[in-house]
Each structure stands twice: as C-alpha cells, then as structure tokens.
C-alpha positions in Angstrom: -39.7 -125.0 -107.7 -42.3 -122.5 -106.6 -45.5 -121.5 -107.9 -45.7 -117.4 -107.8 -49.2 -117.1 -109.9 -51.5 -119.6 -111.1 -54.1 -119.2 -113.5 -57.3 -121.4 -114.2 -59.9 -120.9 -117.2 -62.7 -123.3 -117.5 -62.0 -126.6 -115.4 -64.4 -128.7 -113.5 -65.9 -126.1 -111.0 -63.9 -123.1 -112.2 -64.7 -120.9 -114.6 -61.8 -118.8 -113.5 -59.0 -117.9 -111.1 -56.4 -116.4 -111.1 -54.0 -117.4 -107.6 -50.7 -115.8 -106.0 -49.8 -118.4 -103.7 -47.4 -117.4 -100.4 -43.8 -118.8 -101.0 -44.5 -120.8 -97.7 -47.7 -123.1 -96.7 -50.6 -122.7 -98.5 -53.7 -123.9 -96.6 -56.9 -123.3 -98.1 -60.0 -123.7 -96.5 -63.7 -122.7 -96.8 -67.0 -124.5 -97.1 -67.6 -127.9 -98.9 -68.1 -126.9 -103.0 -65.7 -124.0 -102.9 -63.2 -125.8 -105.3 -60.2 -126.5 -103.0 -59.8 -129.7 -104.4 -60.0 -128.6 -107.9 -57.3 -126.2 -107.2 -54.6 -128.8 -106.8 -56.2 -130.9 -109.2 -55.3 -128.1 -111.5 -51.7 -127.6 -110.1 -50.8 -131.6 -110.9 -52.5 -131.3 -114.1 -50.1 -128.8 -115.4 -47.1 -129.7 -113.6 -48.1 -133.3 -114.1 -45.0 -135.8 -114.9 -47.3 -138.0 -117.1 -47.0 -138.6 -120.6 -50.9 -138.4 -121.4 -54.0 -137.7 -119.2 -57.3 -139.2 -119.4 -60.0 -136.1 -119.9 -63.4 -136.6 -120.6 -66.3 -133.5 -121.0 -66.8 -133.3 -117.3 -63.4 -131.6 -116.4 -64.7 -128.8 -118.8 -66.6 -126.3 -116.6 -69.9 -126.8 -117.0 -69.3 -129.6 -119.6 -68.6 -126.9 -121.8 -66.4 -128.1 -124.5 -66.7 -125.1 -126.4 -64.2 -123.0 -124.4 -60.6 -124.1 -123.7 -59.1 -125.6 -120.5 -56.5 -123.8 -119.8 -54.3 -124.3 -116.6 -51.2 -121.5 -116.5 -48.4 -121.8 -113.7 -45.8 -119.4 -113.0 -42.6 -120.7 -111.9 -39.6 -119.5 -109.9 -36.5 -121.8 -108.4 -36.5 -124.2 -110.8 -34.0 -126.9 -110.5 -30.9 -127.5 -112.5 -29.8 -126.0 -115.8 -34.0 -126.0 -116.7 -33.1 -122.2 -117.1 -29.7 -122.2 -119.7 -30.4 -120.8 -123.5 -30.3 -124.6 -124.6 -33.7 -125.2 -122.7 -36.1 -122.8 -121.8 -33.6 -119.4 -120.4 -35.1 -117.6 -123.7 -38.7 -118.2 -122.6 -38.5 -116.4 -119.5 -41.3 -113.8 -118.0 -41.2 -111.3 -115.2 -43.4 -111.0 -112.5 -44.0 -107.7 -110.4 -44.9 -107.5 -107.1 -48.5 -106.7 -107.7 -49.2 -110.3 -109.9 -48.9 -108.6 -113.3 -46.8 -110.8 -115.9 -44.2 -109.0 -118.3 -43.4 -110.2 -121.5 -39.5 -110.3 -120.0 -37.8 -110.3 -116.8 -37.3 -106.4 -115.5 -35.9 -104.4 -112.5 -37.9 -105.3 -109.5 -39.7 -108.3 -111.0 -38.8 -111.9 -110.5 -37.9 -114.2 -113.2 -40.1 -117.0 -114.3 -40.8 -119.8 -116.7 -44.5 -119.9 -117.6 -46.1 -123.4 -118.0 -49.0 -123.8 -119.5 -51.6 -127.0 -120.3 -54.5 -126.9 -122.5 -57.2 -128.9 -123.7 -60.6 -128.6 -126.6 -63.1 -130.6 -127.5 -61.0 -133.1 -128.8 -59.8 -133.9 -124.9 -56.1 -134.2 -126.4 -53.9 -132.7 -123.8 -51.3 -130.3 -124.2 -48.4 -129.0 -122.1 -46.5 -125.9 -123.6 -44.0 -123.3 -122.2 -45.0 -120.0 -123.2 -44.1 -116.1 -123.3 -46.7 -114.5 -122.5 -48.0 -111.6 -124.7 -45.9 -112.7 -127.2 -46.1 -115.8 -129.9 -43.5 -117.5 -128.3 -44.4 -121.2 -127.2 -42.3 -124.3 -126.9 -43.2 -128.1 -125.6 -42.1 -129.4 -122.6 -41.5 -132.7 -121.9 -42.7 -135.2 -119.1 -39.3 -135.4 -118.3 -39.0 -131.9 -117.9 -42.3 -131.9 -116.2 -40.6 -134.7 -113.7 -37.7 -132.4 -113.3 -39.7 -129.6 -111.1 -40.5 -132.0 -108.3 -43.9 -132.0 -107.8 -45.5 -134.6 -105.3 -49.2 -135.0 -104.4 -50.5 -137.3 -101.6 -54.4 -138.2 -102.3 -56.5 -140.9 -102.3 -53.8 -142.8 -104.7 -51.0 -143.2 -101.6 -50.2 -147.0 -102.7 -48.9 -146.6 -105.9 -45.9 -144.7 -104.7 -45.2 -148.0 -102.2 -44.9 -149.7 -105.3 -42.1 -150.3 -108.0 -44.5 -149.2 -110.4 -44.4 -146.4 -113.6 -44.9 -143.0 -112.2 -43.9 -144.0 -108.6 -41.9 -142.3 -106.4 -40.4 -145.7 -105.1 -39.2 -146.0 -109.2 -37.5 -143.1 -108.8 -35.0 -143.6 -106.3 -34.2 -146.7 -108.4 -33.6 -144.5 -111.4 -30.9 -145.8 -113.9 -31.2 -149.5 -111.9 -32.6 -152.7 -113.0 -32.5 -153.8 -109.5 -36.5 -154.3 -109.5 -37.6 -155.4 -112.5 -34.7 -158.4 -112.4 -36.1 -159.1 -109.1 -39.4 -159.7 -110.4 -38.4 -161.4 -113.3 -36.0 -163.8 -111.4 -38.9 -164.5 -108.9 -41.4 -164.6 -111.6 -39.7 -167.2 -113.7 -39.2 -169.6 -109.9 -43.0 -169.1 -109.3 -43.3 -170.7 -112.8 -41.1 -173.3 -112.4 -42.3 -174.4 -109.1 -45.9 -174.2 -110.6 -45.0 -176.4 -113.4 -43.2 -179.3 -110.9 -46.4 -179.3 -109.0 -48.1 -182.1 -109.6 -51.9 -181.7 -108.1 -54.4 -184.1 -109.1 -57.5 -182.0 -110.2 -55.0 -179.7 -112.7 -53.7 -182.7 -114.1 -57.2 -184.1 -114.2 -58.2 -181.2 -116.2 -55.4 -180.8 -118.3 -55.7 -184.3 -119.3 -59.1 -183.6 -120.4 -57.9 -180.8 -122.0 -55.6 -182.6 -124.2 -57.9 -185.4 -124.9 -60.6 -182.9 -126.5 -58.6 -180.9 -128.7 -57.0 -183.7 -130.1 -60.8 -185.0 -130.9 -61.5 -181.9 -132.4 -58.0 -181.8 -134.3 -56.7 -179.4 -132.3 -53.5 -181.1 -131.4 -51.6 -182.7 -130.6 -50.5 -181.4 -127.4 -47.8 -183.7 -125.9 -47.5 -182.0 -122.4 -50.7 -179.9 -121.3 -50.4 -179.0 -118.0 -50.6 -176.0 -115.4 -48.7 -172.8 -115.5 -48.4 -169.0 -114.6 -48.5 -166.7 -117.6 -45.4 -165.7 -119.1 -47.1 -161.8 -119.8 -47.4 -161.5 -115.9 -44.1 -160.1 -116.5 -44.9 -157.4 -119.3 -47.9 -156.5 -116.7 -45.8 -154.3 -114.2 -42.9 -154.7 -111.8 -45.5 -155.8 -108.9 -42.9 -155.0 -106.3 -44.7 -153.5 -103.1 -42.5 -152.5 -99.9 -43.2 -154.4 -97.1 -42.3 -154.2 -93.2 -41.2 -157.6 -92.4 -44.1 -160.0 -94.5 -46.5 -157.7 -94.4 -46.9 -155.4 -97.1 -47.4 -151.6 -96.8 -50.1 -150.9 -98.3 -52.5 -152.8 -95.9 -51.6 -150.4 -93.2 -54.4 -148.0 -92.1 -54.4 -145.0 -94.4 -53.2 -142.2 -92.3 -49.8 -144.5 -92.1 -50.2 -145.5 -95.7 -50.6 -141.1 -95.9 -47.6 -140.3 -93.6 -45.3 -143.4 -95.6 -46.2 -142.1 -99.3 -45.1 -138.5 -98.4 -41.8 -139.9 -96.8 -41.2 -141.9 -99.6 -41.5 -138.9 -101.9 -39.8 -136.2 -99.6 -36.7 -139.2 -100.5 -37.1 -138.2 -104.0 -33.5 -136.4 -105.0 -33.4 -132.7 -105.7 -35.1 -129.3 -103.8 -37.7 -127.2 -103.8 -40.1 -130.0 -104.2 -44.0 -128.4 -104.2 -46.0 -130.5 -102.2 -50.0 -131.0 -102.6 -51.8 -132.5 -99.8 -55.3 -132.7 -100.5 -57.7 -133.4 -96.6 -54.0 -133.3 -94.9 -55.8 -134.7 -91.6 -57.0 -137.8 -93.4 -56.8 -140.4 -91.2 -54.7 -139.0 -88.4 -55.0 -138.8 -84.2 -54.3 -135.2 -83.5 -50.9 -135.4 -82.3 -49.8 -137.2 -85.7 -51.3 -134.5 -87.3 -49.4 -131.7 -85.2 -46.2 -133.9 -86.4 -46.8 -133.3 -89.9 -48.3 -129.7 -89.4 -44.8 -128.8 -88.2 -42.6 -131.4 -90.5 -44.3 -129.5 -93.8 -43.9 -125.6 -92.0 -40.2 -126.5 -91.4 -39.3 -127.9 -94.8 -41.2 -124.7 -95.9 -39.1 -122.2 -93.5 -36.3 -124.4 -94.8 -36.6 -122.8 -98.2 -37.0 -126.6 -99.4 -40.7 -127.0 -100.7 -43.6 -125.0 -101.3 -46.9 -126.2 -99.5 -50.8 -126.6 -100.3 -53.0 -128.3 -98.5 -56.8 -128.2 -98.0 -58.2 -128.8 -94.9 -62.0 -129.5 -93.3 -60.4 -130.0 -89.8 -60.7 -127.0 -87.2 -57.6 -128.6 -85.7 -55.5 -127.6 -89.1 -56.9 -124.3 -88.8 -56.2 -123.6 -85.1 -52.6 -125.0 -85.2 -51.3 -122.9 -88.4 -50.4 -119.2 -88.3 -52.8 -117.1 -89.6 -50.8 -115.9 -92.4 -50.8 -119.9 -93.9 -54.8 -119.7 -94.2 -56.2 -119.0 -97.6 -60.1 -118.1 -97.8 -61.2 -120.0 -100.4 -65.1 -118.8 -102.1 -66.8 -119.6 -105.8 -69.9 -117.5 -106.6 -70.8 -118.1 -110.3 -67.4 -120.1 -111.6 -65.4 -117.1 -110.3 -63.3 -118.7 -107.7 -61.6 -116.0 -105.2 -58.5 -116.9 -102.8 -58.0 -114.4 -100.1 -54.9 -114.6 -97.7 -55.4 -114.2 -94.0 -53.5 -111.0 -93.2 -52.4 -111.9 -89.1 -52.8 -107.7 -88.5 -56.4 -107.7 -89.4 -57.6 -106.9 -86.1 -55.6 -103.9 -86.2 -54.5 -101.5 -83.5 -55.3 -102.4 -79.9 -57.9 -105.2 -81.6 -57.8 -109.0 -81.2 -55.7 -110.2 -84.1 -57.2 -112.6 -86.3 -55.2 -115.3 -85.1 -57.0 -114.6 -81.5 -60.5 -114.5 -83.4 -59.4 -117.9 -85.7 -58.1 -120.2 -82.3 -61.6 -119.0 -80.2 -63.8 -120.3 -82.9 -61.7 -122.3 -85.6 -64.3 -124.3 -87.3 -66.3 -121.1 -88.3 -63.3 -120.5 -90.5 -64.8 -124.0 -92.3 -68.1 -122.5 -92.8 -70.7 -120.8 -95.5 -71.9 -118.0 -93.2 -70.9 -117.4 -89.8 -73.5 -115.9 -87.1 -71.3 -114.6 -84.4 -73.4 -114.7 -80.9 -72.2 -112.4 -77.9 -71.2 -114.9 -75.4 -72.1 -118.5 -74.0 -75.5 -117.9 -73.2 -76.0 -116.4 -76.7 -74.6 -119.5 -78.0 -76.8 -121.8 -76.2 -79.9 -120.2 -77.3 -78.6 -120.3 -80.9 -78.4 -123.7 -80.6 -81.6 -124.6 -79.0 -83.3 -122.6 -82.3 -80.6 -123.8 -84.6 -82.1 -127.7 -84.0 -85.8 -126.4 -84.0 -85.7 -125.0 -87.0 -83.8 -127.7 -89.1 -86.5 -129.7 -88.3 -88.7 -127.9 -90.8 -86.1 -126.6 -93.0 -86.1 -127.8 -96.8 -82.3 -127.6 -96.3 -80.7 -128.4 -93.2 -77.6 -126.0 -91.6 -75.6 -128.7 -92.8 -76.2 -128.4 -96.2 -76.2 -124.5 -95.6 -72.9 -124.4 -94.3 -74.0 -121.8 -91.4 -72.2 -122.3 -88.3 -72.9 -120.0 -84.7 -69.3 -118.7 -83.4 -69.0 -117.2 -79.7 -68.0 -113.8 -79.7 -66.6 -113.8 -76.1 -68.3 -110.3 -75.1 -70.1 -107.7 -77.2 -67.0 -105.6 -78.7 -65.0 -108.8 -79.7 -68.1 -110.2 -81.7 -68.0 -107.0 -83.5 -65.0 -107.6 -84.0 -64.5 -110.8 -85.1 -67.6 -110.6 -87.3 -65.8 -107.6 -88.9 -62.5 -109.7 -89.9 -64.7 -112.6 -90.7 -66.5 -110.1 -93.6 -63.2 -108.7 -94.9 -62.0 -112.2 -95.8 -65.7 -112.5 -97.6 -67.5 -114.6 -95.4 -71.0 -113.5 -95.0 -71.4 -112.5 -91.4 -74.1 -111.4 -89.1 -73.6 -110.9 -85.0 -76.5 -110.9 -82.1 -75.3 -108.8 -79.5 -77.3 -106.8 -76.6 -77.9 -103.1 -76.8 -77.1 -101.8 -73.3 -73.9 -101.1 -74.1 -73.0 -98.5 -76.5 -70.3 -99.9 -79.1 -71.4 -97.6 -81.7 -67.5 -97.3 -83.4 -67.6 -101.3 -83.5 -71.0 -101.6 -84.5 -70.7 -99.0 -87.9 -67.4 -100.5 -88.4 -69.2 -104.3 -88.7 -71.5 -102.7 -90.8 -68.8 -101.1 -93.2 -67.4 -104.2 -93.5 -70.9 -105.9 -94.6 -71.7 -107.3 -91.3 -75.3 -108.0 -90.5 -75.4 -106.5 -86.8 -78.6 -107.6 -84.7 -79.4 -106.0 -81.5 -82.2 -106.2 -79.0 -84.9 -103.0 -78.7 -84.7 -100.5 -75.9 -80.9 -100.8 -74.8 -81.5 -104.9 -73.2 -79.2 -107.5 -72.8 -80.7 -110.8 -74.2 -82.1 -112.2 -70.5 -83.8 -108.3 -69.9 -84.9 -108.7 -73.9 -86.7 -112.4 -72.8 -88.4 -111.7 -69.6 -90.0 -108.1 -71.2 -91.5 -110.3 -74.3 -92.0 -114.2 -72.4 -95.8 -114.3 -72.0 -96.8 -114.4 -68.1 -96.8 -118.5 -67.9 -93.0 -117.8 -69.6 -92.0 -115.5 -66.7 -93.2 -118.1 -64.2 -90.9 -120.6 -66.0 -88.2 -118.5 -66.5 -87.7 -118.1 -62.6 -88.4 -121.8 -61.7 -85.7 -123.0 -64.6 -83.5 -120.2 -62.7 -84.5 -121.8 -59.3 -83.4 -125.4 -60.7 -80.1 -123.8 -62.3 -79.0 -121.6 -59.4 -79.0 -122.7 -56.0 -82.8 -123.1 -54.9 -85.6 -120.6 -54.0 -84.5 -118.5 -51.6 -81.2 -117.5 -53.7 -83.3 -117.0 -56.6 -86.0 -114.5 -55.0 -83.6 -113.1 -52.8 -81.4 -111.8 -56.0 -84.3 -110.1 -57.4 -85.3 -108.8 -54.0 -82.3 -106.9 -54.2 -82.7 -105.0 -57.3 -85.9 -103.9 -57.5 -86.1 -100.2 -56.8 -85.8 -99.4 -53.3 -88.7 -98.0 -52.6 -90.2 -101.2 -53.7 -88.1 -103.5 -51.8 -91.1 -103.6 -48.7 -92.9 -106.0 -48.8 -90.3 -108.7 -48.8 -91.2 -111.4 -51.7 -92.8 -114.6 -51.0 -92.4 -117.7 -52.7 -90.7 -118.1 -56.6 -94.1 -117.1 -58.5 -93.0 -113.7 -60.2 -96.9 -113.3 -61.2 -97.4 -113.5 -57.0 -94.5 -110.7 -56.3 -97.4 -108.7 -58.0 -98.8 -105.9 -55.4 -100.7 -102.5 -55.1 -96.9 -100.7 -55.7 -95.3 -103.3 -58.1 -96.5 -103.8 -61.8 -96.0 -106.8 -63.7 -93.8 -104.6 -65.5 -91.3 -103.9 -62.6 -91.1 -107.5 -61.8 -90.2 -108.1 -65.3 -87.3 -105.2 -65.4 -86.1 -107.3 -61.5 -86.3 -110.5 -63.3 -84.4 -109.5 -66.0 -81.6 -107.6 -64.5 -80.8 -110.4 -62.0 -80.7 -113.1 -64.7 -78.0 -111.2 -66.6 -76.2 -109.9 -63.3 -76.1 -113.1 -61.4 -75.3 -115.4 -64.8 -78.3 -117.5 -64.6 -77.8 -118.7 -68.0 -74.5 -118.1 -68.6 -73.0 -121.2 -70.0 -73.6 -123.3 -73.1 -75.4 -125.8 -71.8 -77.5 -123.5 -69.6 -78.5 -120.9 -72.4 -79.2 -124.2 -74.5 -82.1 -124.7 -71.4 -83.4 -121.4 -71.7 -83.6 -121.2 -75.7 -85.9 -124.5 -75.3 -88.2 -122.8 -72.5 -88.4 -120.3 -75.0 -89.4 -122.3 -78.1 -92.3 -123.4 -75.6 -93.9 -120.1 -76.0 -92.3 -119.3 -79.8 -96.3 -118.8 -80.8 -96.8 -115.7 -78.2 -93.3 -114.4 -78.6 -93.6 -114.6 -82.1 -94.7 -110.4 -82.5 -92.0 -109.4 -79.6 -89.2 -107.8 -80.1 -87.3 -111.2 -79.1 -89.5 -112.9 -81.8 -88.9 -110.4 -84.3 -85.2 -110.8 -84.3 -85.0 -114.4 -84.2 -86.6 -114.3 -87.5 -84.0 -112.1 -88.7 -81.1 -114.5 -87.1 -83.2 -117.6 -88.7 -82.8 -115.8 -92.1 -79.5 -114.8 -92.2 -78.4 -118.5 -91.5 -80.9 -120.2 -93.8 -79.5 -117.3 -96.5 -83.4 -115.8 -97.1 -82.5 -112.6 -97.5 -86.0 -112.0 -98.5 -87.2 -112.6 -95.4 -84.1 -110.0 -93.4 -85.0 -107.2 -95.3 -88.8 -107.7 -95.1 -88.3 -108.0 -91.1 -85.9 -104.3 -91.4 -88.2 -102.6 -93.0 
C-alpha cells in the first residue's frame, strides 16, 4: 500500500495540507513546531487498525470543535482482492500526475481507493471509503484497515514485543491459540502453587479474616486463604518476548526501536507503509546508517513506502537529497516541499553538495549563510553575545549560521535554501563582483549583506576598529601567526612601494605612522595582509577576532562593520523592523 496524496483539515497543529508523498522514503524535516509529527499522527489515524480512538478537543486545531477533522488518504497497491466489485473496486478514483483527484480512474491517471476519517464535536470517530465529488461513501472496517499494512514505531515500541491486542507479535500468531493457552496453563500453576503455599503472615491474616466476618455474620468461610485472581486471565495475554530470562522490553530503546520494526517488517503481506517518527532515537551513528540503508532498500525493493522525521543532521547528510521533504506551518497552513537533487542547476553545486557541507541548517528556522570560516567564527562570537540579552534565545529562534565555503557558493546555497522556503540571508565581502549570483539570491528572496567600498570582512574591520582596536588587531595577529617579525614583515610588503622606506619598527600599527604614511594607509596594509596571509582564517581563530571586536562594539557601533551586524543581528532574531530601518 502506497500513499499518493494525503489530505489534512483541522487537526492538532494543522489547519490544512494537502501532501504528495514520493513512492520511496519520505523524510521530513524542518524546525521544531513545524508539524512533522502531526503528519504521521494523521497518516495512523486514518489508516489506523483500531476499532475506536480516544479524541478529546485538543486534536481539533485550535480546539476548534466547530469545524470537522478530517484526515483523507489516497491509496494505490493495495493488497489482495481489497480492489474486486465485492469490496471496494466500485469506489475507485483517479489520480493525475499533477495531484488532482477524478471522480473515476482515466487514461494517464492512477487508480486509487480514497480513505477517509472524520470527526465533530461529538469526538465519535469515523472511517469511510469515499468517491470523491460524488455521494458515494461506504465503511471500512478495522479489518480492512489491518489489511493495508501499516506499521509505526514511536514512543509505544513495547507493545508490539507483547502478545497483546493490536500487536504485531499477535499477528504472526493469527488463527493460533498458542498464546493465550500458554498463559492460561501457566496462570492456573501460578495459582495452584500460590494456594499450596503455606506462609505464616497470609495465613495469619486470613485467619483473622475468617474470624471477623463470621462475627459480623458474614460467613462462614470454611477455607480463607491466599490466592492469585482468577480475572488476571481476562486482563490480557501478558506474554512478552524475552532473550534467554530477560525480557525484551528492558533493553535500551534504540534496541527496543530496531526489535519493534523487525518484529513488524515479519508481519505477512507487501507494501507495508512504514512511519518512523525521530528515526535516530536512541542510536550510535553506525546503527543508524544500518537502518538508513535497511528502510532505502525495502523502499527500492518496491516493498514499503517510507516516512520518517528526523532532528538529526546525520539523517540528513546520509539520505539522497531527493528523500528530504521541507517541512514549514505559517498560520495552520502546513507546506511540504521536496528537495529537487538538480537545484543547483547548470555548472552549480547541487543541493546535495550544499545539504552534506552544512546539514543541520536543513534543521533550522532561518539560516544565515557566512562566506567562509572566518565569517563563521565571528558569527559565532556575536551569535553568544547577543543571546545574552535576547528575550528569546537562537535556540528558541531556530536560526542557525551555515559556512558558505567561498563567496559564489554562499550565494548559492543561500539561493536553494530560499527556493525550498527557508528564510535566508548571506554575509559575504564586496571585492569581488558576483553580481549574477548576488540578483539571483535576491530573486530567490535571499537577504544578501555585503561590506561598503568593495572590502573583504578583515579590510572592512581594520577601516572601522577604533585606533586602540587596530593595535589589538595586529597583536592577536602576532599571537596567532608566527610572532612579530612575520607579522610586520607581511604588512611591510604591501604597503605601496613608495612607502615601503622606512622599514617598520616594532608591532604598534599606530607607531608605523610617519610624515609619508597616514593612519589610513596603515589601515588599508593591515587589512590586506590579514585577508591575504589568512590571519583569521579558521573557526576557532575568526571566533578570536569577533570577541576583540565585541571589545570595541560601542565605537564600531556607527561603522559600516557596525551597521551591518545589526542587520545580520536582525535577520536571525527575525526583527524585520529593525533590517529595513537599517536599509533605508
């Protein structure tokens, strides 16, 4: 069984959606509150194999019991004869290639079986096949329901290592008493071997017991004594699989994970659709490559169609693009966009290049894609400083800093990050003149920062550091790079030549200062040399220099620099107020 189209009206966190999900794995991903979970909530509710379901006014969208909940899935390979004129083969619907249903099956459009389940204000649940734009609707039973082979692996893993109703473990025992007259055999020993036990303190209470109610006229009881109750029977099959004496379900829970899916994969018939809610849940990484692969195979296989959600950058980096889903919800509207792998296009970096450089910006809110390391690094420096006053944290923001490798590929990769409806901003330098990439971002609804006066970001830092910043600037340099002499001898070498006599003396840029050089020059030296020689160009490094720059935050705050942090400050903190009043 494969879901083609889903549809979702007024549950939990959705107001609406309407899904086509690939044939293949499914994985959708996104920021925290975008309604992945809900999605496959809403898949096993109407595909559920239950007989009822317990509702209450929260799983209406905003507790809204006014409006219906309404959960529509469109089905193709279903198993079995589920498709003959004695069941449902006279409730088929087509499908076209574009997602649009038809009353009945036509050229070009694949045949379906709609399944619908609804619920009102009376929280009585309803499961329905139905043709839609017609009148037609008929029941379907649980035991249909059971037939299309759904299995979900969530927080509830034990009960399918369990004999119990609704178990997967119950259903490869299907038309076999096998359990239940093991329980009730053991059961009925336990009693017996409770009842020959003779301990003094029951006995001692039963006797008093018996001796009261016959003073109260309650007996008589001729022999009160210990014993299970008979209704433990009537309470369940209680049979749990165990490995050796030790039962299953006290393993840790990415085994008790990895065990429930097994057992259900056992389940007879195909196409199974399998829903895996946080598939990294309690897995090392190389387990979790195991089951990437297990799941893509049975999916290549042509035996089960896949969803899983995912908050793990791992997940993301391992899958092919193609298997990413973008999930977003702005006002109840949720919206699931596919990752198309050519949407890099034409001599570009593919997506799957941009997703495996920075995977856990596919997790995010907003992504702010820096240039490269050093970019990064300062980012981070701010990032911390300005949490620290922030009424909500980046956390709770969901804004994450990507490196963009070099100037063009952030351009890039903030461009394919917009199409798939992240909101996206990139701080690159202006000495280099991308202008094809740069309109591009912006066509694409890409925020594109950029330093003043064609600078890279070290040229950018020692124009706009105060005079006590310069002098920092080149003794962090100093302690980064080698020492003195490498330091001022760099800068010797690109000053303008007829400024190279005198030689420089000492690491004080303010004492390089003579009758022919301006404070100015030294700046333009210092600047250059720091972006040629890769002073600050790692991480950790450009972390260094963005905190010798919060130092003097205060004086740099009118700069150019200071200008545009404020612009990068409010693009990740999402005050747009503040952007535009800083572009205009």
């Amino acid at each position: 069984m494969t879901i083609r189209r889903l549809d979702v009206r007024n549950f939990r966190g959705i107001r609406e959606l309407t899904w086509r999900p690939a044939v293949g794995v499914n994985c959708l991903i996104g920021p925290g509150n975008s309604t992945k979970t809900t999605v496959l909530d809403a898949i096993a509710l109407v595909l559920s194999p239950r007989f009822n379901v317990a509702l209450t006014d929260a799983d209406f969208h905003a507790c809204d019991i006014g409006e219906t909940l309404e959960v529509a899935a469109y089905l193709t390979n279903l198993p079995g004869d589920m498709l003959t004129l004695d069941r449902f083969g006279d409730m088929t619907c087509g499908l076209q290639a574009d997602g649009t249903v038809l009353a009945d099956p036509e050229d070009g459009s694949e045949v379906c079986l709609a399944v619908r389940f609804t619920a009102d204000a009376s929280l009585e649940p309803s499961w329905e096949v139905f043709k839609p734009g017609t009148e037609m609707v008929g029941r379907i039973s649980a035991g249909a329901r059971a037939e299309l082979g759904l299995f979900r692996v969530d927080e509830r893993v034990d009960n399918h290592m369990r004999w119990a109703r609704g178990s997967a473990l119950t259903s490869l025992t299907a038309g076999s008493r096998a359990a239940g007259d093991v329980v009730a055999g053991a059961y009925r020993s336990a009693r017996q071997a409770v009842f020959d036990e003779s301990h003094s303190d029951l006995s001692l209470a039963a006797k008093a017991v018996k001796d009261g109610a016959t003073s109260f006229g309650a007996g008589p009881y001729r022999d009160l004594r210990a014993g299970l109750d008979p209704s433990g029977l009537t309470n369940g099959v209680n049979l749990v699989l165990h490995d050796g004496m030790v039962p299953l379900t006290s393993q840790g829970l990415g085994a008790r994970r990895l065990t429930s899916m097994a057992i259900q994969h056992a389940k007879p018939g195909d196409h199974a659709l399998v829903l895996v809610d946080e598939v990294e849940a309690g897995l090392e990484p190389h387990r979790l490559h195991r089951l990437l692969r297990k799941l893509s195979n049975d999916a290549e296989a042509g035996t089960s169609q896949v969803i899983i959600t995912t908050h793990s950058s791992l997940v993301v980096e391992a899958l092919p693009a193609e298997c990413l889903a973008v999930v977003r919800s702005v006002d109840g509207t949720t919206h699931i966009t596919s990752v198309p792998a050519d949407l890099g296009g034409a001599e570009q970096p593919t997506i799957q290049g941009t997703i495996r450089k920075g995977p856990s910006a596919m997790l995010a809110s907003r992504v702010l894609v820096g240039e490269g390391a050093t970019e990064l690094g300062v980012l981070r420096a701010f990032s911390a400083f300005w949490d620290r006053s922030a009424t909500e944290p980046l956390a709770i923001v969901g804004a994450v800093v990507k490196d963009g490798k070099s100037d063009r590929e952030a351009l890039i990769s903030a461009r394919q990050l917009a199409v798939l409806g992240y909101p996206t901003a990139v701080l690159i330098d202006s000495d280099q003149p991308l202008t094809e990439e740069a309109e591009a971002a912006r066509a694409a609804g890409v925020e594109v920062i950029q330093w003043a006066d064609e600078m890279c970001l070290e040229q950018r830092v020692a124009q706009d550091l105060p005079a006590v910043g310069l002098r920092a600037l080149v003794e962090l340099a100093v302690e980064l790079n080698g020492g003195e002499d490498a330091v001022r001898d760099a800068v010797q070498a690109r000053l303008p030549a007829a400024l190279q006599a005198p030689r420089l003396i000492g690491c004080d840029p303010l004492g390089w200062v003579d009758s022919g050089r301006t404070l100015e020059t030294v700046r333009g030296a210092v600047g250059l040399t720091a972006h040629k020689k890769g002073w600050f160009k790692t991480e950790t490094k450009g972390e260094q220099l963005g905190n010798l720059l919060l130092n003097h935050h205060e004086a740099l705050a009118t700069t150019d620099f200071g200008l545009k942090m404020r612009q990068v400050r409010a693009f990740m903190f999402a005050e747009r107020q503040v952007a535009d009043a800083v572009r205009s």
